[in-house]
C-alpha positions as CSV (number, residue, x, y, z in Angstrom):
1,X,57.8,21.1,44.4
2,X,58.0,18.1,42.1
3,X,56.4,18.9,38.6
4,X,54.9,15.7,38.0
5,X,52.2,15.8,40.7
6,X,50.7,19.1,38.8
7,X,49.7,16.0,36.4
8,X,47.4,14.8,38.6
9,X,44.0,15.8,39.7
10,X,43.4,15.3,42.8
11,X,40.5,17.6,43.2
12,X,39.3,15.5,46.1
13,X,40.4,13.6,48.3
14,X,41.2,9.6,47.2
15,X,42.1,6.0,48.9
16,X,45.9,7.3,47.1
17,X,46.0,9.9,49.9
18,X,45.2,7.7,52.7
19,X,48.4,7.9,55.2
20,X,46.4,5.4,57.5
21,X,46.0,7.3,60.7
22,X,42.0,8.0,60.6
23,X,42.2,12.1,62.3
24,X,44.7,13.1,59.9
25,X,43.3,11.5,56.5
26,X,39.8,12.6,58.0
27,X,41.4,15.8,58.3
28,X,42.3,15.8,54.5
29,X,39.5,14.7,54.0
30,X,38.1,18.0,55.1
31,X,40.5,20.2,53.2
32,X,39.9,18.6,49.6
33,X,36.3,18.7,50.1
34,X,37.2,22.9,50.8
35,X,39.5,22.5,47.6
36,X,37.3,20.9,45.6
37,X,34.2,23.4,45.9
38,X,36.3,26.1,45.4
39,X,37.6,24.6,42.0
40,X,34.2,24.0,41.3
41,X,33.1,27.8,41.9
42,X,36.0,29.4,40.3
43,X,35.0,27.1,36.8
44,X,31.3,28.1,37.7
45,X,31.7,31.8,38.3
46,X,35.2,32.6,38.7
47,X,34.0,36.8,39.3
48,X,32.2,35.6,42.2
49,X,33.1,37.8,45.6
50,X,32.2,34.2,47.1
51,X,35.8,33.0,46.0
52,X,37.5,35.0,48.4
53,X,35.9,34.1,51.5
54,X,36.1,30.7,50.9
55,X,40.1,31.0,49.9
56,X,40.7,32.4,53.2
57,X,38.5,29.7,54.7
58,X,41.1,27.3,53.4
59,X,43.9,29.4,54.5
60,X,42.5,28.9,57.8
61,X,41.4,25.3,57.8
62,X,44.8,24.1,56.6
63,X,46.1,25.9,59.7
64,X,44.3,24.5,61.9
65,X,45.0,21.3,60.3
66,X,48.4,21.9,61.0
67,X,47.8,22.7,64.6
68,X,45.8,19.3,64.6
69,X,49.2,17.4,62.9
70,X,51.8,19.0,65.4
71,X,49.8,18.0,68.0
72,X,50.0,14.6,66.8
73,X,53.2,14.6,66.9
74,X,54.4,16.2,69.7
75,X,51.7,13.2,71.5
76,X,53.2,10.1,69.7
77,X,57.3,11.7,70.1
78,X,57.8,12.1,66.4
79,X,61.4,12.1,65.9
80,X,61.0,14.3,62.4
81,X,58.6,16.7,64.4
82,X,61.0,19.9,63.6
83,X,61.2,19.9,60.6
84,X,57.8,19.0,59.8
85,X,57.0,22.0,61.9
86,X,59.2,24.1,60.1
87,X,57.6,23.5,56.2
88,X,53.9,23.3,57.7
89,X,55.3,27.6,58.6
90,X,57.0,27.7,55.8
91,X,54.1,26.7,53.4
92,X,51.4,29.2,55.6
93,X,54.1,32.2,54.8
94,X,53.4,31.2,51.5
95,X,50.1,30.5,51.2
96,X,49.9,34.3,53.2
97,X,52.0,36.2,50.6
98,X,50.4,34.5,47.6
99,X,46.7,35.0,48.9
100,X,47.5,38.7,49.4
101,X,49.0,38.6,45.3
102,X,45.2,36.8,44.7
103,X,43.5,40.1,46.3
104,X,46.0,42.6,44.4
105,X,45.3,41.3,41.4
106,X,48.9,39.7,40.4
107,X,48.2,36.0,41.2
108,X,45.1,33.9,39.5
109,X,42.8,31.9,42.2
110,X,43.0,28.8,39.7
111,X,46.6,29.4,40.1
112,X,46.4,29.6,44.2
113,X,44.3,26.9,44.0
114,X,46.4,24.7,42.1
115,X,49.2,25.2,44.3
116,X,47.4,24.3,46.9
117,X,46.2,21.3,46.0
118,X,49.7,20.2,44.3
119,X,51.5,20.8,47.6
120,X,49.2,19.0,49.8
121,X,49.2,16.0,47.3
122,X,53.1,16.0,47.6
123,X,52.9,16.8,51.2
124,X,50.6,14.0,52.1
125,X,52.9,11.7,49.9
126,X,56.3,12.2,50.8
127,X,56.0,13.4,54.6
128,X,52.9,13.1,56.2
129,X,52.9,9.1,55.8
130,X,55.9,9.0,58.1
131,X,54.0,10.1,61.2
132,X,51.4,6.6,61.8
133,X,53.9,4.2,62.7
134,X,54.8,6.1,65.7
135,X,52.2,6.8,66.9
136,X,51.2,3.2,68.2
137,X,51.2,3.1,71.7
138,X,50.3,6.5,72.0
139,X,46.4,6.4,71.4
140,X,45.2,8.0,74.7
141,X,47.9,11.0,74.7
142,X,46.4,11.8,70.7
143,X,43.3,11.8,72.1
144,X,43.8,14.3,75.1
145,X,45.9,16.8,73.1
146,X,43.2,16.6,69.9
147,X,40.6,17.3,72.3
148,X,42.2,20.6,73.6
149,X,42.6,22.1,70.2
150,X,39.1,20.8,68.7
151,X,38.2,19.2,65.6
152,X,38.5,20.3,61.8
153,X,35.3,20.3,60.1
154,X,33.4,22.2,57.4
155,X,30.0,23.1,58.0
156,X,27.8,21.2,55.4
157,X,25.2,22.2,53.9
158,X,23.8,19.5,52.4
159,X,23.1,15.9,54.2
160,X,23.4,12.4,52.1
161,X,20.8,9.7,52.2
162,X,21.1,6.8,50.8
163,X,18.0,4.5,50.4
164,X,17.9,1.1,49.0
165,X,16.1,-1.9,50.1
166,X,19.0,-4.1,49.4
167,X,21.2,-4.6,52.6
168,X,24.4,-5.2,51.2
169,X,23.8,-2.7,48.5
170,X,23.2,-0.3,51.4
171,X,25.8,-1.1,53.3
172,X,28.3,-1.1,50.3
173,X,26.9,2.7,49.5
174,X,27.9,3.3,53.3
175,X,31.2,2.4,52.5
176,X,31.7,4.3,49.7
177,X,30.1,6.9,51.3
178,X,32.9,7.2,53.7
179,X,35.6,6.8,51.7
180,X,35.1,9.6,49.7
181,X,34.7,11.2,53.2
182,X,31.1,11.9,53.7
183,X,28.8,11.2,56.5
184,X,25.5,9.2,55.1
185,X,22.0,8.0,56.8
186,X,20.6,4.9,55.4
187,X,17.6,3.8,54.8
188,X,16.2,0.3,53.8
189,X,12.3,1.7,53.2
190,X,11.2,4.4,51.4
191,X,8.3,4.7,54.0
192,X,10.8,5.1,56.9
193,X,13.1,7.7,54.6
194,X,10.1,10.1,54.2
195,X,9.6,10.6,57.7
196,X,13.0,12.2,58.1
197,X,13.3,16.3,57.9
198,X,14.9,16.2,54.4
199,X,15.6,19.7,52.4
200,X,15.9,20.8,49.5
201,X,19.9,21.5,49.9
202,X,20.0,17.6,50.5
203,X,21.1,14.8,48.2
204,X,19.6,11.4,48.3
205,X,20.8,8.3,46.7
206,X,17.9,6.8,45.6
207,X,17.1,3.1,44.0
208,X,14.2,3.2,41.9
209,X,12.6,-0.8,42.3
210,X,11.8,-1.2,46.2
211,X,8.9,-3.4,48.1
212,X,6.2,-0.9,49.8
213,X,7.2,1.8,48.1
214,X,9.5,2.4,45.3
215,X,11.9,5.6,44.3
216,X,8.9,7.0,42.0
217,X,7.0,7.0,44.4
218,X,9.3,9.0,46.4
219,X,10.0,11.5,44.7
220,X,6.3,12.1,43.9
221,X,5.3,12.5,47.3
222,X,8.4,14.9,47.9
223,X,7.3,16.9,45.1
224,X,3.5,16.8,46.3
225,X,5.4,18.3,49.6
226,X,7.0,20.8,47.3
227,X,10.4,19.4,48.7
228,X,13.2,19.0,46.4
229,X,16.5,17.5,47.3
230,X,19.1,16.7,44.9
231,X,19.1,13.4,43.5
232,X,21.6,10.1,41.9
233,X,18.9,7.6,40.8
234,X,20.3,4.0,41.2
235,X,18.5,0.9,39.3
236,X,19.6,-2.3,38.5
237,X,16.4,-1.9,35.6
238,X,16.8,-1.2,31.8
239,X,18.8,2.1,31.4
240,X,15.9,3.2,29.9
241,X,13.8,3.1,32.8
242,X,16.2,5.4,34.6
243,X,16.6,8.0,32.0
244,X,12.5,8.2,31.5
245,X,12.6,8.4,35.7
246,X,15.4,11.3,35.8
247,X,12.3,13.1,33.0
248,X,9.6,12.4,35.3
249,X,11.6,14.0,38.1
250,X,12.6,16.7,36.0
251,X,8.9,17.6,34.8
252,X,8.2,17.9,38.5
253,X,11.1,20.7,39.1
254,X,13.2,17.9,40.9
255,X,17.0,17.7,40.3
256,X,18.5,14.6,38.9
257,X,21.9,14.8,39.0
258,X,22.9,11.5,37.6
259,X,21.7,7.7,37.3
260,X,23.8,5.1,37.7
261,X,22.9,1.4,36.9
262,X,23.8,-1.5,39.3
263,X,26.1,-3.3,39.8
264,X,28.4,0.4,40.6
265,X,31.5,0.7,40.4
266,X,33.6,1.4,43.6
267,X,35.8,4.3,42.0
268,X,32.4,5.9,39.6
269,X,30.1,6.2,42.3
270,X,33.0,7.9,45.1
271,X,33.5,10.4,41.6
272,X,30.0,10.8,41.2
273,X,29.0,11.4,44.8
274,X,32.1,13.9,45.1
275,X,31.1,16.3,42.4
276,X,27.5,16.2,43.2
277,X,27.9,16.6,46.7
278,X,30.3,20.1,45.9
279,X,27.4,21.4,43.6
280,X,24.7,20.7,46.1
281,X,27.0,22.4,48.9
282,X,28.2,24.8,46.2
283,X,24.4,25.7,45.3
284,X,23.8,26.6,49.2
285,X,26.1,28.6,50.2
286,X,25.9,31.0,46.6
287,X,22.3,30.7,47.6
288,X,22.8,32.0,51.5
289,X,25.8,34.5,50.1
290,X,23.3,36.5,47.6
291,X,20.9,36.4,50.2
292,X,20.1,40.3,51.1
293,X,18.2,41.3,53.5
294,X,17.8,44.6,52.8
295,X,17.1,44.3,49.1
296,X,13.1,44.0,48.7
297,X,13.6,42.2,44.7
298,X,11.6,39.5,45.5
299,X,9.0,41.8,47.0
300,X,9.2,43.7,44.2
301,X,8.9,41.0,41.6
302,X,5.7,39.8,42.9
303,X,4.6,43.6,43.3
304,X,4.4,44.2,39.9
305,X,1.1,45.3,38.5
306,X,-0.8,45.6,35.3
307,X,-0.9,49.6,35.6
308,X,2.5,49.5,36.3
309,X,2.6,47.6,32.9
310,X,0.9,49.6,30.9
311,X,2.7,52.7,32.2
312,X,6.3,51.2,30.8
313,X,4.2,50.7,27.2
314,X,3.2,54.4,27.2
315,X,6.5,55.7,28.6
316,X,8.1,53.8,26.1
317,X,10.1,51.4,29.0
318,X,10.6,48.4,27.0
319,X,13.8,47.8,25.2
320,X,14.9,44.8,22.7
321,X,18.2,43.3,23.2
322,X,19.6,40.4,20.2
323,X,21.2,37.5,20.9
324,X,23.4,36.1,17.6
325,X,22.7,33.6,15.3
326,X,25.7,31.9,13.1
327,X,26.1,29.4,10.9
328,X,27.6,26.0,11.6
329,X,30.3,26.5,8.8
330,X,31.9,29.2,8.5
331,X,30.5,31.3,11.8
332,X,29.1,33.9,10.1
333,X,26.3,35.9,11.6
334,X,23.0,35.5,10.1
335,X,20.2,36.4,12.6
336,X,19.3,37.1,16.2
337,X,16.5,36.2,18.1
338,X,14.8,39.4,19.7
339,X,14.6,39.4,23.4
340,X,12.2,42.2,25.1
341,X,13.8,43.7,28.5
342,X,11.8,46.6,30.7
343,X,13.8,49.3,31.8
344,X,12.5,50.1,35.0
345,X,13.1,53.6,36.5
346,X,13.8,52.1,40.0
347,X,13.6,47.9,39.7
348,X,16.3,48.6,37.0
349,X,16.3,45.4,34.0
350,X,13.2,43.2,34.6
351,X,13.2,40.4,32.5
352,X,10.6,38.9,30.5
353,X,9.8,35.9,32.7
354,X,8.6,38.7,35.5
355,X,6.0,40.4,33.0
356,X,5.3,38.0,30.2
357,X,2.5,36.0,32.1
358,X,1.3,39.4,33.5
359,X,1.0,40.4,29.8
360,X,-0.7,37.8,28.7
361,X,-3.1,37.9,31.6
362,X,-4.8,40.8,30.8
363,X,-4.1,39.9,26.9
364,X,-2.0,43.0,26.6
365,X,0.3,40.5,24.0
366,X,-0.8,42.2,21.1
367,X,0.4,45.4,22.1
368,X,3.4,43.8,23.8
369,X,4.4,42.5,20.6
370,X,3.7,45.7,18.3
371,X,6.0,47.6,20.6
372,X,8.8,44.4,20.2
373,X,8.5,44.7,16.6
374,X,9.0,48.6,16.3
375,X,11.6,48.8,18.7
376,X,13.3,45.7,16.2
377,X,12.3,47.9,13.5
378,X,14.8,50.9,14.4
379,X,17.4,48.2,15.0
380,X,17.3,46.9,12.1
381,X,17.4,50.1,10.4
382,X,21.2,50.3,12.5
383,X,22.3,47.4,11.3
384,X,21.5,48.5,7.7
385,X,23.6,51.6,8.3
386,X,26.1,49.6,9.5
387,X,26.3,47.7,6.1
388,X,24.8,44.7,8.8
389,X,22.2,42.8,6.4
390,X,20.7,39.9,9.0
391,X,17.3,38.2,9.8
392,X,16.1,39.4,13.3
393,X,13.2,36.3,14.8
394,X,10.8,37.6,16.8
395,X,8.7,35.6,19.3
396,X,4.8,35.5,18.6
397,X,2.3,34.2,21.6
398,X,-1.0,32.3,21.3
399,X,-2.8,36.1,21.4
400,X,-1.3,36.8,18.5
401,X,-2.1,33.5,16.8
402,X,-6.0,34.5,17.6
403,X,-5.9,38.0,16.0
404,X,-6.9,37.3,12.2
405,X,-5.6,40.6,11.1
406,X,-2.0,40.1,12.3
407,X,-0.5,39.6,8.6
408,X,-1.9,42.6,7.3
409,X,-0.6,44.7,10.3
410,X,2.7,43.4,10.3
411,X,2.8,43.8,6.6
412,X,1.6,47.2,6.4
413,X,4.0,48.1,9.6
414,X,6.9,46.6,7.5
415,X,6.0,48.0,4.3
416,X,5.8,52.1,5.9
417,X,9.2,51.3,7.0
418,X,10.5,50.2,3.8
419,X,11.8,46.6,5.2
420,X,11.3,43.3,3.4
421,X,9.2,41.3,5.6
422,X,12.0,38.5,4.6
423,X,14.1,40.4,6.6
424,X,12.0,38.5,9.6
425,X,11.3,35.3,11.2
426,X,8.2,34.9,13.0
427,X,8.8,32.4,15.9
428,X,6.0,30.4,17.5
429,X,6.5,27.3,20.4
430,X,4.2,24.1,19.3
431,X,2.1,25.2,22.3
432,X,1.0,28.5,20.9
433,X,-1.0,26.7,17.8
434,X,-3.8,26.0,20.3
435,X,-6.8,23.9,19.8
436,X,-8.4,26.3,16.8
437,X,-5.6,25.0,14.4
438,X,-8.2,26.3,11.5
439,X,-7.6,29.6,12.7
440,X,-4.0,29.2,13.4
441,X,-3.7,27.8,10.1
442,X,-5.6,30.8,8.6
443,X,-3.3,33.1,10.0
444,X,0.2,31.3,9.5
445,X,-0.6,30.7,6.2
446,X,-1.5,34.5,5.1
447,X,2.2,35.6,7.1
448,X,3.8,33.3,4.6
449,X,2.1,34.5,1.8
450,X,3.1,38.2,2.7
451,X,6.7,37.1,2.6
452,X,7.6,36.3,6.3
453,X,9.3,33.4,7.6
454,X,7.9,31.1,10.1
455,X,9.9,28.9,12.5
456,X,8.7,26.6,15.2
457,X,10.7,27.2,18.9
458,X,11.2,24.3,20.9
459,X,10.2,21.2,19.0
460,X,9.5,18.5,20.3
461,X,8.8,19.5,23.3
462,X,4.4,19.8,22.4
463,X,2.2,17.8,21.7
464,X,1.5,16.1,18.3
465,X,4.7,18.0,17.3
466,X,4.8,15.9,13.4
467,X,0.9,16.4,12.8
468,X,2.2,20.5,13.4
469,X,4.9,20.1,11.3
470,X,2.9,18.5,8.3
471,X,0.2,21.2,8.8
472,X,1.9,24.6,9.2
473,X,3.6,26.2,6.6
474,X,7.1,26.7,9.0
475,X,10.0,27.4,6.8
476,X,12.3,26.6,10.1
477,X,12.7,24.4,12.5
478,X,14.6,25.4,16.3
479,X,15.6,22.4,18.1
480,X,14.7,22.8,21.7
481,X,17.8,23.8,24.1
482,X,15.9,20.7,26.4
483,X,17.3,18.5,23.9
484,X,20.7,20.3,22.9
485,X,22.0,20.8,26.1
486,X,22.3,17.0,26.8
487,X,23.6,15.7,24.1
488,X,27.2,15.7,25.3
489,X,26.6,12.7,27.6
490,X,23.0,11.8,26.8
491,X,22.6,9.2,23.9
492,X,18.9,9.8,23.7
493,X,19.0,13.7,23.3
494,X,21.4,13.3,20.7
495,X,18.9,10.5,18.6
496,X,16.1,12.9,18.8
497,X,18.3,16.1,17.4
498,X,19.4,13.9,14.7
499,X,15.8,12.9,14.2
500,X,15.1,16.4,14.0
501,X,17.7,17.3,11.6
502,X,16.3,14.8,9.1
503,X,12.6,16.1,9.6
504,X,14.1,19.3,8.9
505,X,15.9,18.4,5.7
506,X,13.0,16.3,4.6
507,X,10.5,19.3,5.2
508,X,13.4,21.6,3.3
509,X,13.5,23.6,6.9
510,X,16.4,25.4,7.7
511,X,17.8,23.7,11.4
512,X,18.4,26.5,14.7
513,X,19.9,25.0,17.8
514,X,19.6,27.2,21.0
515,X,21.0,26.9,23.9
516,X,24.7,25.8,22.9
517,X,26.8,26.2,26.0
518,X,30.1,24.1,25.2
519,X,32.6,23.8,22.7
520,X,31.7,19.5,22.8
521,X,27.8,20.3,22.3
522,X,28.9,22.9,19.0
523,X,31.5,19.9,17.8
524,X,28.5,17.4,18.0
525,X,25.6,19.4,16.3
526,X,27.8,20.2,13.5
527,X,29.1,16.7,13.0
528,X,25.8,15.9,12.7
529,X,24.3,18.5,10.2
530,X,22.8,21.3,12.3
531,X,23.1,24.6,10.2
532,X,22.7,27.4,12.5
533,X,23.7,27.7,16.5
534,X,22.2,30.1,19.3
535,X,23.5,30.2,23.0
536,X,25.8,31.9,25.7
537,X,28.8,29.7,24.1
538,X,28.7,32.0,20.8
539,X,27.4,35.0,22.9
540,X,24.5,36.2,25.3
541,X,22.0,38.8,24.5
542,X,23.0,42.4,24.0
543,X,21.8,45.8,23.0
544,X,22.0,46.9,19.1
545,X,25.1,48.8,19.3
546,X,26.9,45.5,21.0
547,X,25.5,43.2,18.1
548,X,26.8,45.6,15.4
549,X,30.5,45.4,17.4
550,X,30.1,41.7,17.6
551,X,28.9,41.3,13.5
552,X,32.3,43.0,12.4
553,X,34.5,41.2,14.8
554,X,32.8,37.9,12.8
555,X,33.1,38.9,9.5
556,X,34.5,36.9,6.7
557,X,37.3,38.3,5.3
């Protein structure tokens, strides 16, 4: 194969692939879309056991395909039909042999993929766009012979709706629609759009300014329905009225995938509607393939109970596992943030999002927390040994907030273990300093004095998050992973992190940004100043004995 098409993309399928005869490029069309999710799962989740049933679905598509081509051929009297035949059998031996290398272990799927992809591209190129010029004249026999064998198609799992009262905007969405091969329903009214079955595996093209009802108003009567389809918000408005619309969405639980402003660009929007349309598809099917019927998880999540609760407290079930802090410079471990896990005899690891609330129902947060802190406590004490000298941050709740004795407990509990309460950070969300602030105050104040640190989780994110700030004696500030997370692409998100740095350096605060996922959103945080970074880029949560491991690999030598 030539070399210099492994330079191009080509993850899906473009106008530069068109060979002009509608079945086969529709047929291509097809296959790239199957190429394309792949790709898009194997950089997702390239363990998943999904990967290897959709492989041999393109193994088998692109044999079909063939089928579908030979036909062709054979119909319109192709004068190269035999050796077209013979690298379409040529290129499934391979495909065979290296598929079977993918399942032994020898050959990389990325690698299968690529090949894929790279022959097709060169296939389609150099061969395939010698078959249309013969086949004029021969309409009626393609038809009859395509019919026998049936067509190629991939079942979808999401539909695309486009909606827009403009007519020729509509109809140029339509277009574009098709050309990046993809079946779309229109719709000139949002009142008529709302009357169709939409799902939440759907994906809607939605403009935000239209007569009787506009795209707002969509969306909130889809979420009032508790149906949420993906979306791409379109808007010939301010940018700014489309980022504060894709927030509104978003504080309903609906998906905004992207927003583009009008007028679109032909080659954006086809990109765009590509790779959102894989991830809606993609998010289906790994949604239907984890599906199991036998397992009762769900059942079980919503069986849990508060005796059940209390049992793991007095059986001593709960467990504490640390994900790493390190500094911006020279990525050296200075913390972890405590994480409380249950150990369940037969659910197995239940995470704190299924007991939490039922904890703080029955205000059993104080004892939660006491059992967090002692179970940090013998950590700690193994880091010690292992010549490990970090500050662990432990998460506090409003309960904790309302218990006036709290810094004289915590010190006391410290103090019989002979640990520094400098040794740990206190972490509070803006939310938890609830409407007593004189009480809040009371107590923050008195945790300071007995030597703990304070930081406040997710700011920004509450409500009169500066009046906080100026109030509470916080000696650190965590910029919310709301905010960090888009600031590779989202100019806003990065104004308000920078905003935060400077309160932080103007309040003397030491600056924590969770929820760093990518090398780009590490590179931008420290080019602008952020001392201190948390998130599944630098590591997730683990046990004790895993952080000790992962503090010596990151020493400084």
């Amino acid at each position: 194969m030539n070399n210099t098409v492994n330079k191009e993309e080509y993850w899906h399928w473009t106008e530069a692939l068109r060979v002009g005869l509608c079945e086969i490029d529709n047929d291509h069309k097809v296959i790239f879309q199957l190429i394309n999710k792949t790709h898009l799962l194997i950089q997702k989740d390239p363990e998943s056991d999904i990967l290897y049933s959709l492989l041999d679905e393109v193994i088998e598509y692109t044999e079909s395909h063939f089928k579908r081509e030979e036909a062709i051929m054979l119909a319109s009297k192709y004068p190269f039909s035999e050796n077209h035949f013979a690298l379409h059998e040529r290129f499934v031996c391979q495909l065979d042999q290296k598929f079977d290398q993918v399942k032994s272990k020898q050959y990389s799927m990325t690698d299968f993929l690529i090949f894929l992809k790279d022959w097709f591209v060169e296939h389609i190129k150099e061969t395939d766009h010698r078959i249309p010029p013969y086949t004029v004249g021969y309409e009626a026999d393609i038809e009859n012979e395509l019919k026998k064998i049936g067509a190629l198609s991939i079942k979808q799992h999401c539909k695309v709706y486009l909606v827009d009262d403009d007519e020729g905007y509509l109809e140029l969405m339509h277009d574009m629609s098709n050309a990046a091969g993809f079946s779309s329903y229109c719709f000139s009214s949002g009142i008529y759009f709302l009357q169709t079955p939409i799902t939440n595996n759907d994906l809607v093209i939605l403009d935000l300014n239209m007569p009787e009802k506009d795209g707002i108003e969509v969306m909130r009567d889809l979420a009032d329905k508790k149906i949420s389809p993906t979306f791409i918000l379109v808007s010939g408005f301010d940018e700014r009225v489309l980022h504060s619309a894709k927030q509104l969405a978003e504080s309903r639980n609906l998906r905004v995938a992207e927003i583009l402003c009008k007028p679109i660009e032909t080659e954006e929007f086809i990109d765009v509607l590509t790779k959102v349309h894989a991830e809606c598809n993609l998010a289906s099917i790994i949604e239907k393939q984890t599906e199991n019927p036998k397992s009762n998880l769900q059942i079980n999540k919503n069986a849990i109970t508060v005796e059940e609760l209390k049992l793991a407290f007095a059986e001593n079930q709960l467990i504490v596992y640390f994900q790493p802090q390190i500094r911006f410079d020279n990525k050296q471990v200075v913390g972890a943030e405590v994480l409380v896990r249950w150990q369940h005899p037969k659910r197995g690891l239940v995470f704190p999002d299924q007991f939490i609330p039922l904890a703080e129902q029955h205000h059993l947060m104080g004892e939660l927390t006491e059992i967090v802190i002692l179970e940090s406590i013998k950590a700690y004490k193994q880091f010690i040994q292992a010549d490990i000298e970090i500050n662990l941050s432990v998460n506090l709740s409003s309960q904790n907030i309302n218990d006036l004795a709290l810094p004289e407990k915590l010190g006391s509990l410290l103090k019989s273990h002979n640990i520094a309460p400098e040794s740990f950070i206190l972490e509070l969300t803006e939310s938890e300093i609830l409407t007593d602030t004189s009480a809040a105050l009371d107590i923050l104040n008195r945790l300071r004095m007995k030597g703990f640190s304070l930081s406040i989780d997710d700011f920004g994110t509450g409500d009169s998050s500066l009046k906080k700030l100026y109030q509470s004696p916080f000696s650190e500030l965590k910029i919310d992973q709301h905010f960090v997370k888009r600031i590779e692409k989202d100019t806003e998100a990065t104004a308000i992190v920078k905003i935060c740095i400077l309160l932080a350096e103007e309040f003397k605060l030491q600056t924590v940004a969770e929820g760093i996922e990518t090398q780009a959103i590490w590179d931008k945080l420290k080019a602008i100043g952020c001392k201190i970074a948390q998130g599944y880029f630098i590591a997730r949560p683990m046990p004790a004995e895993d952080l000790i491991a992962f503090c010596n690999k990151n020493k400084l030598s």
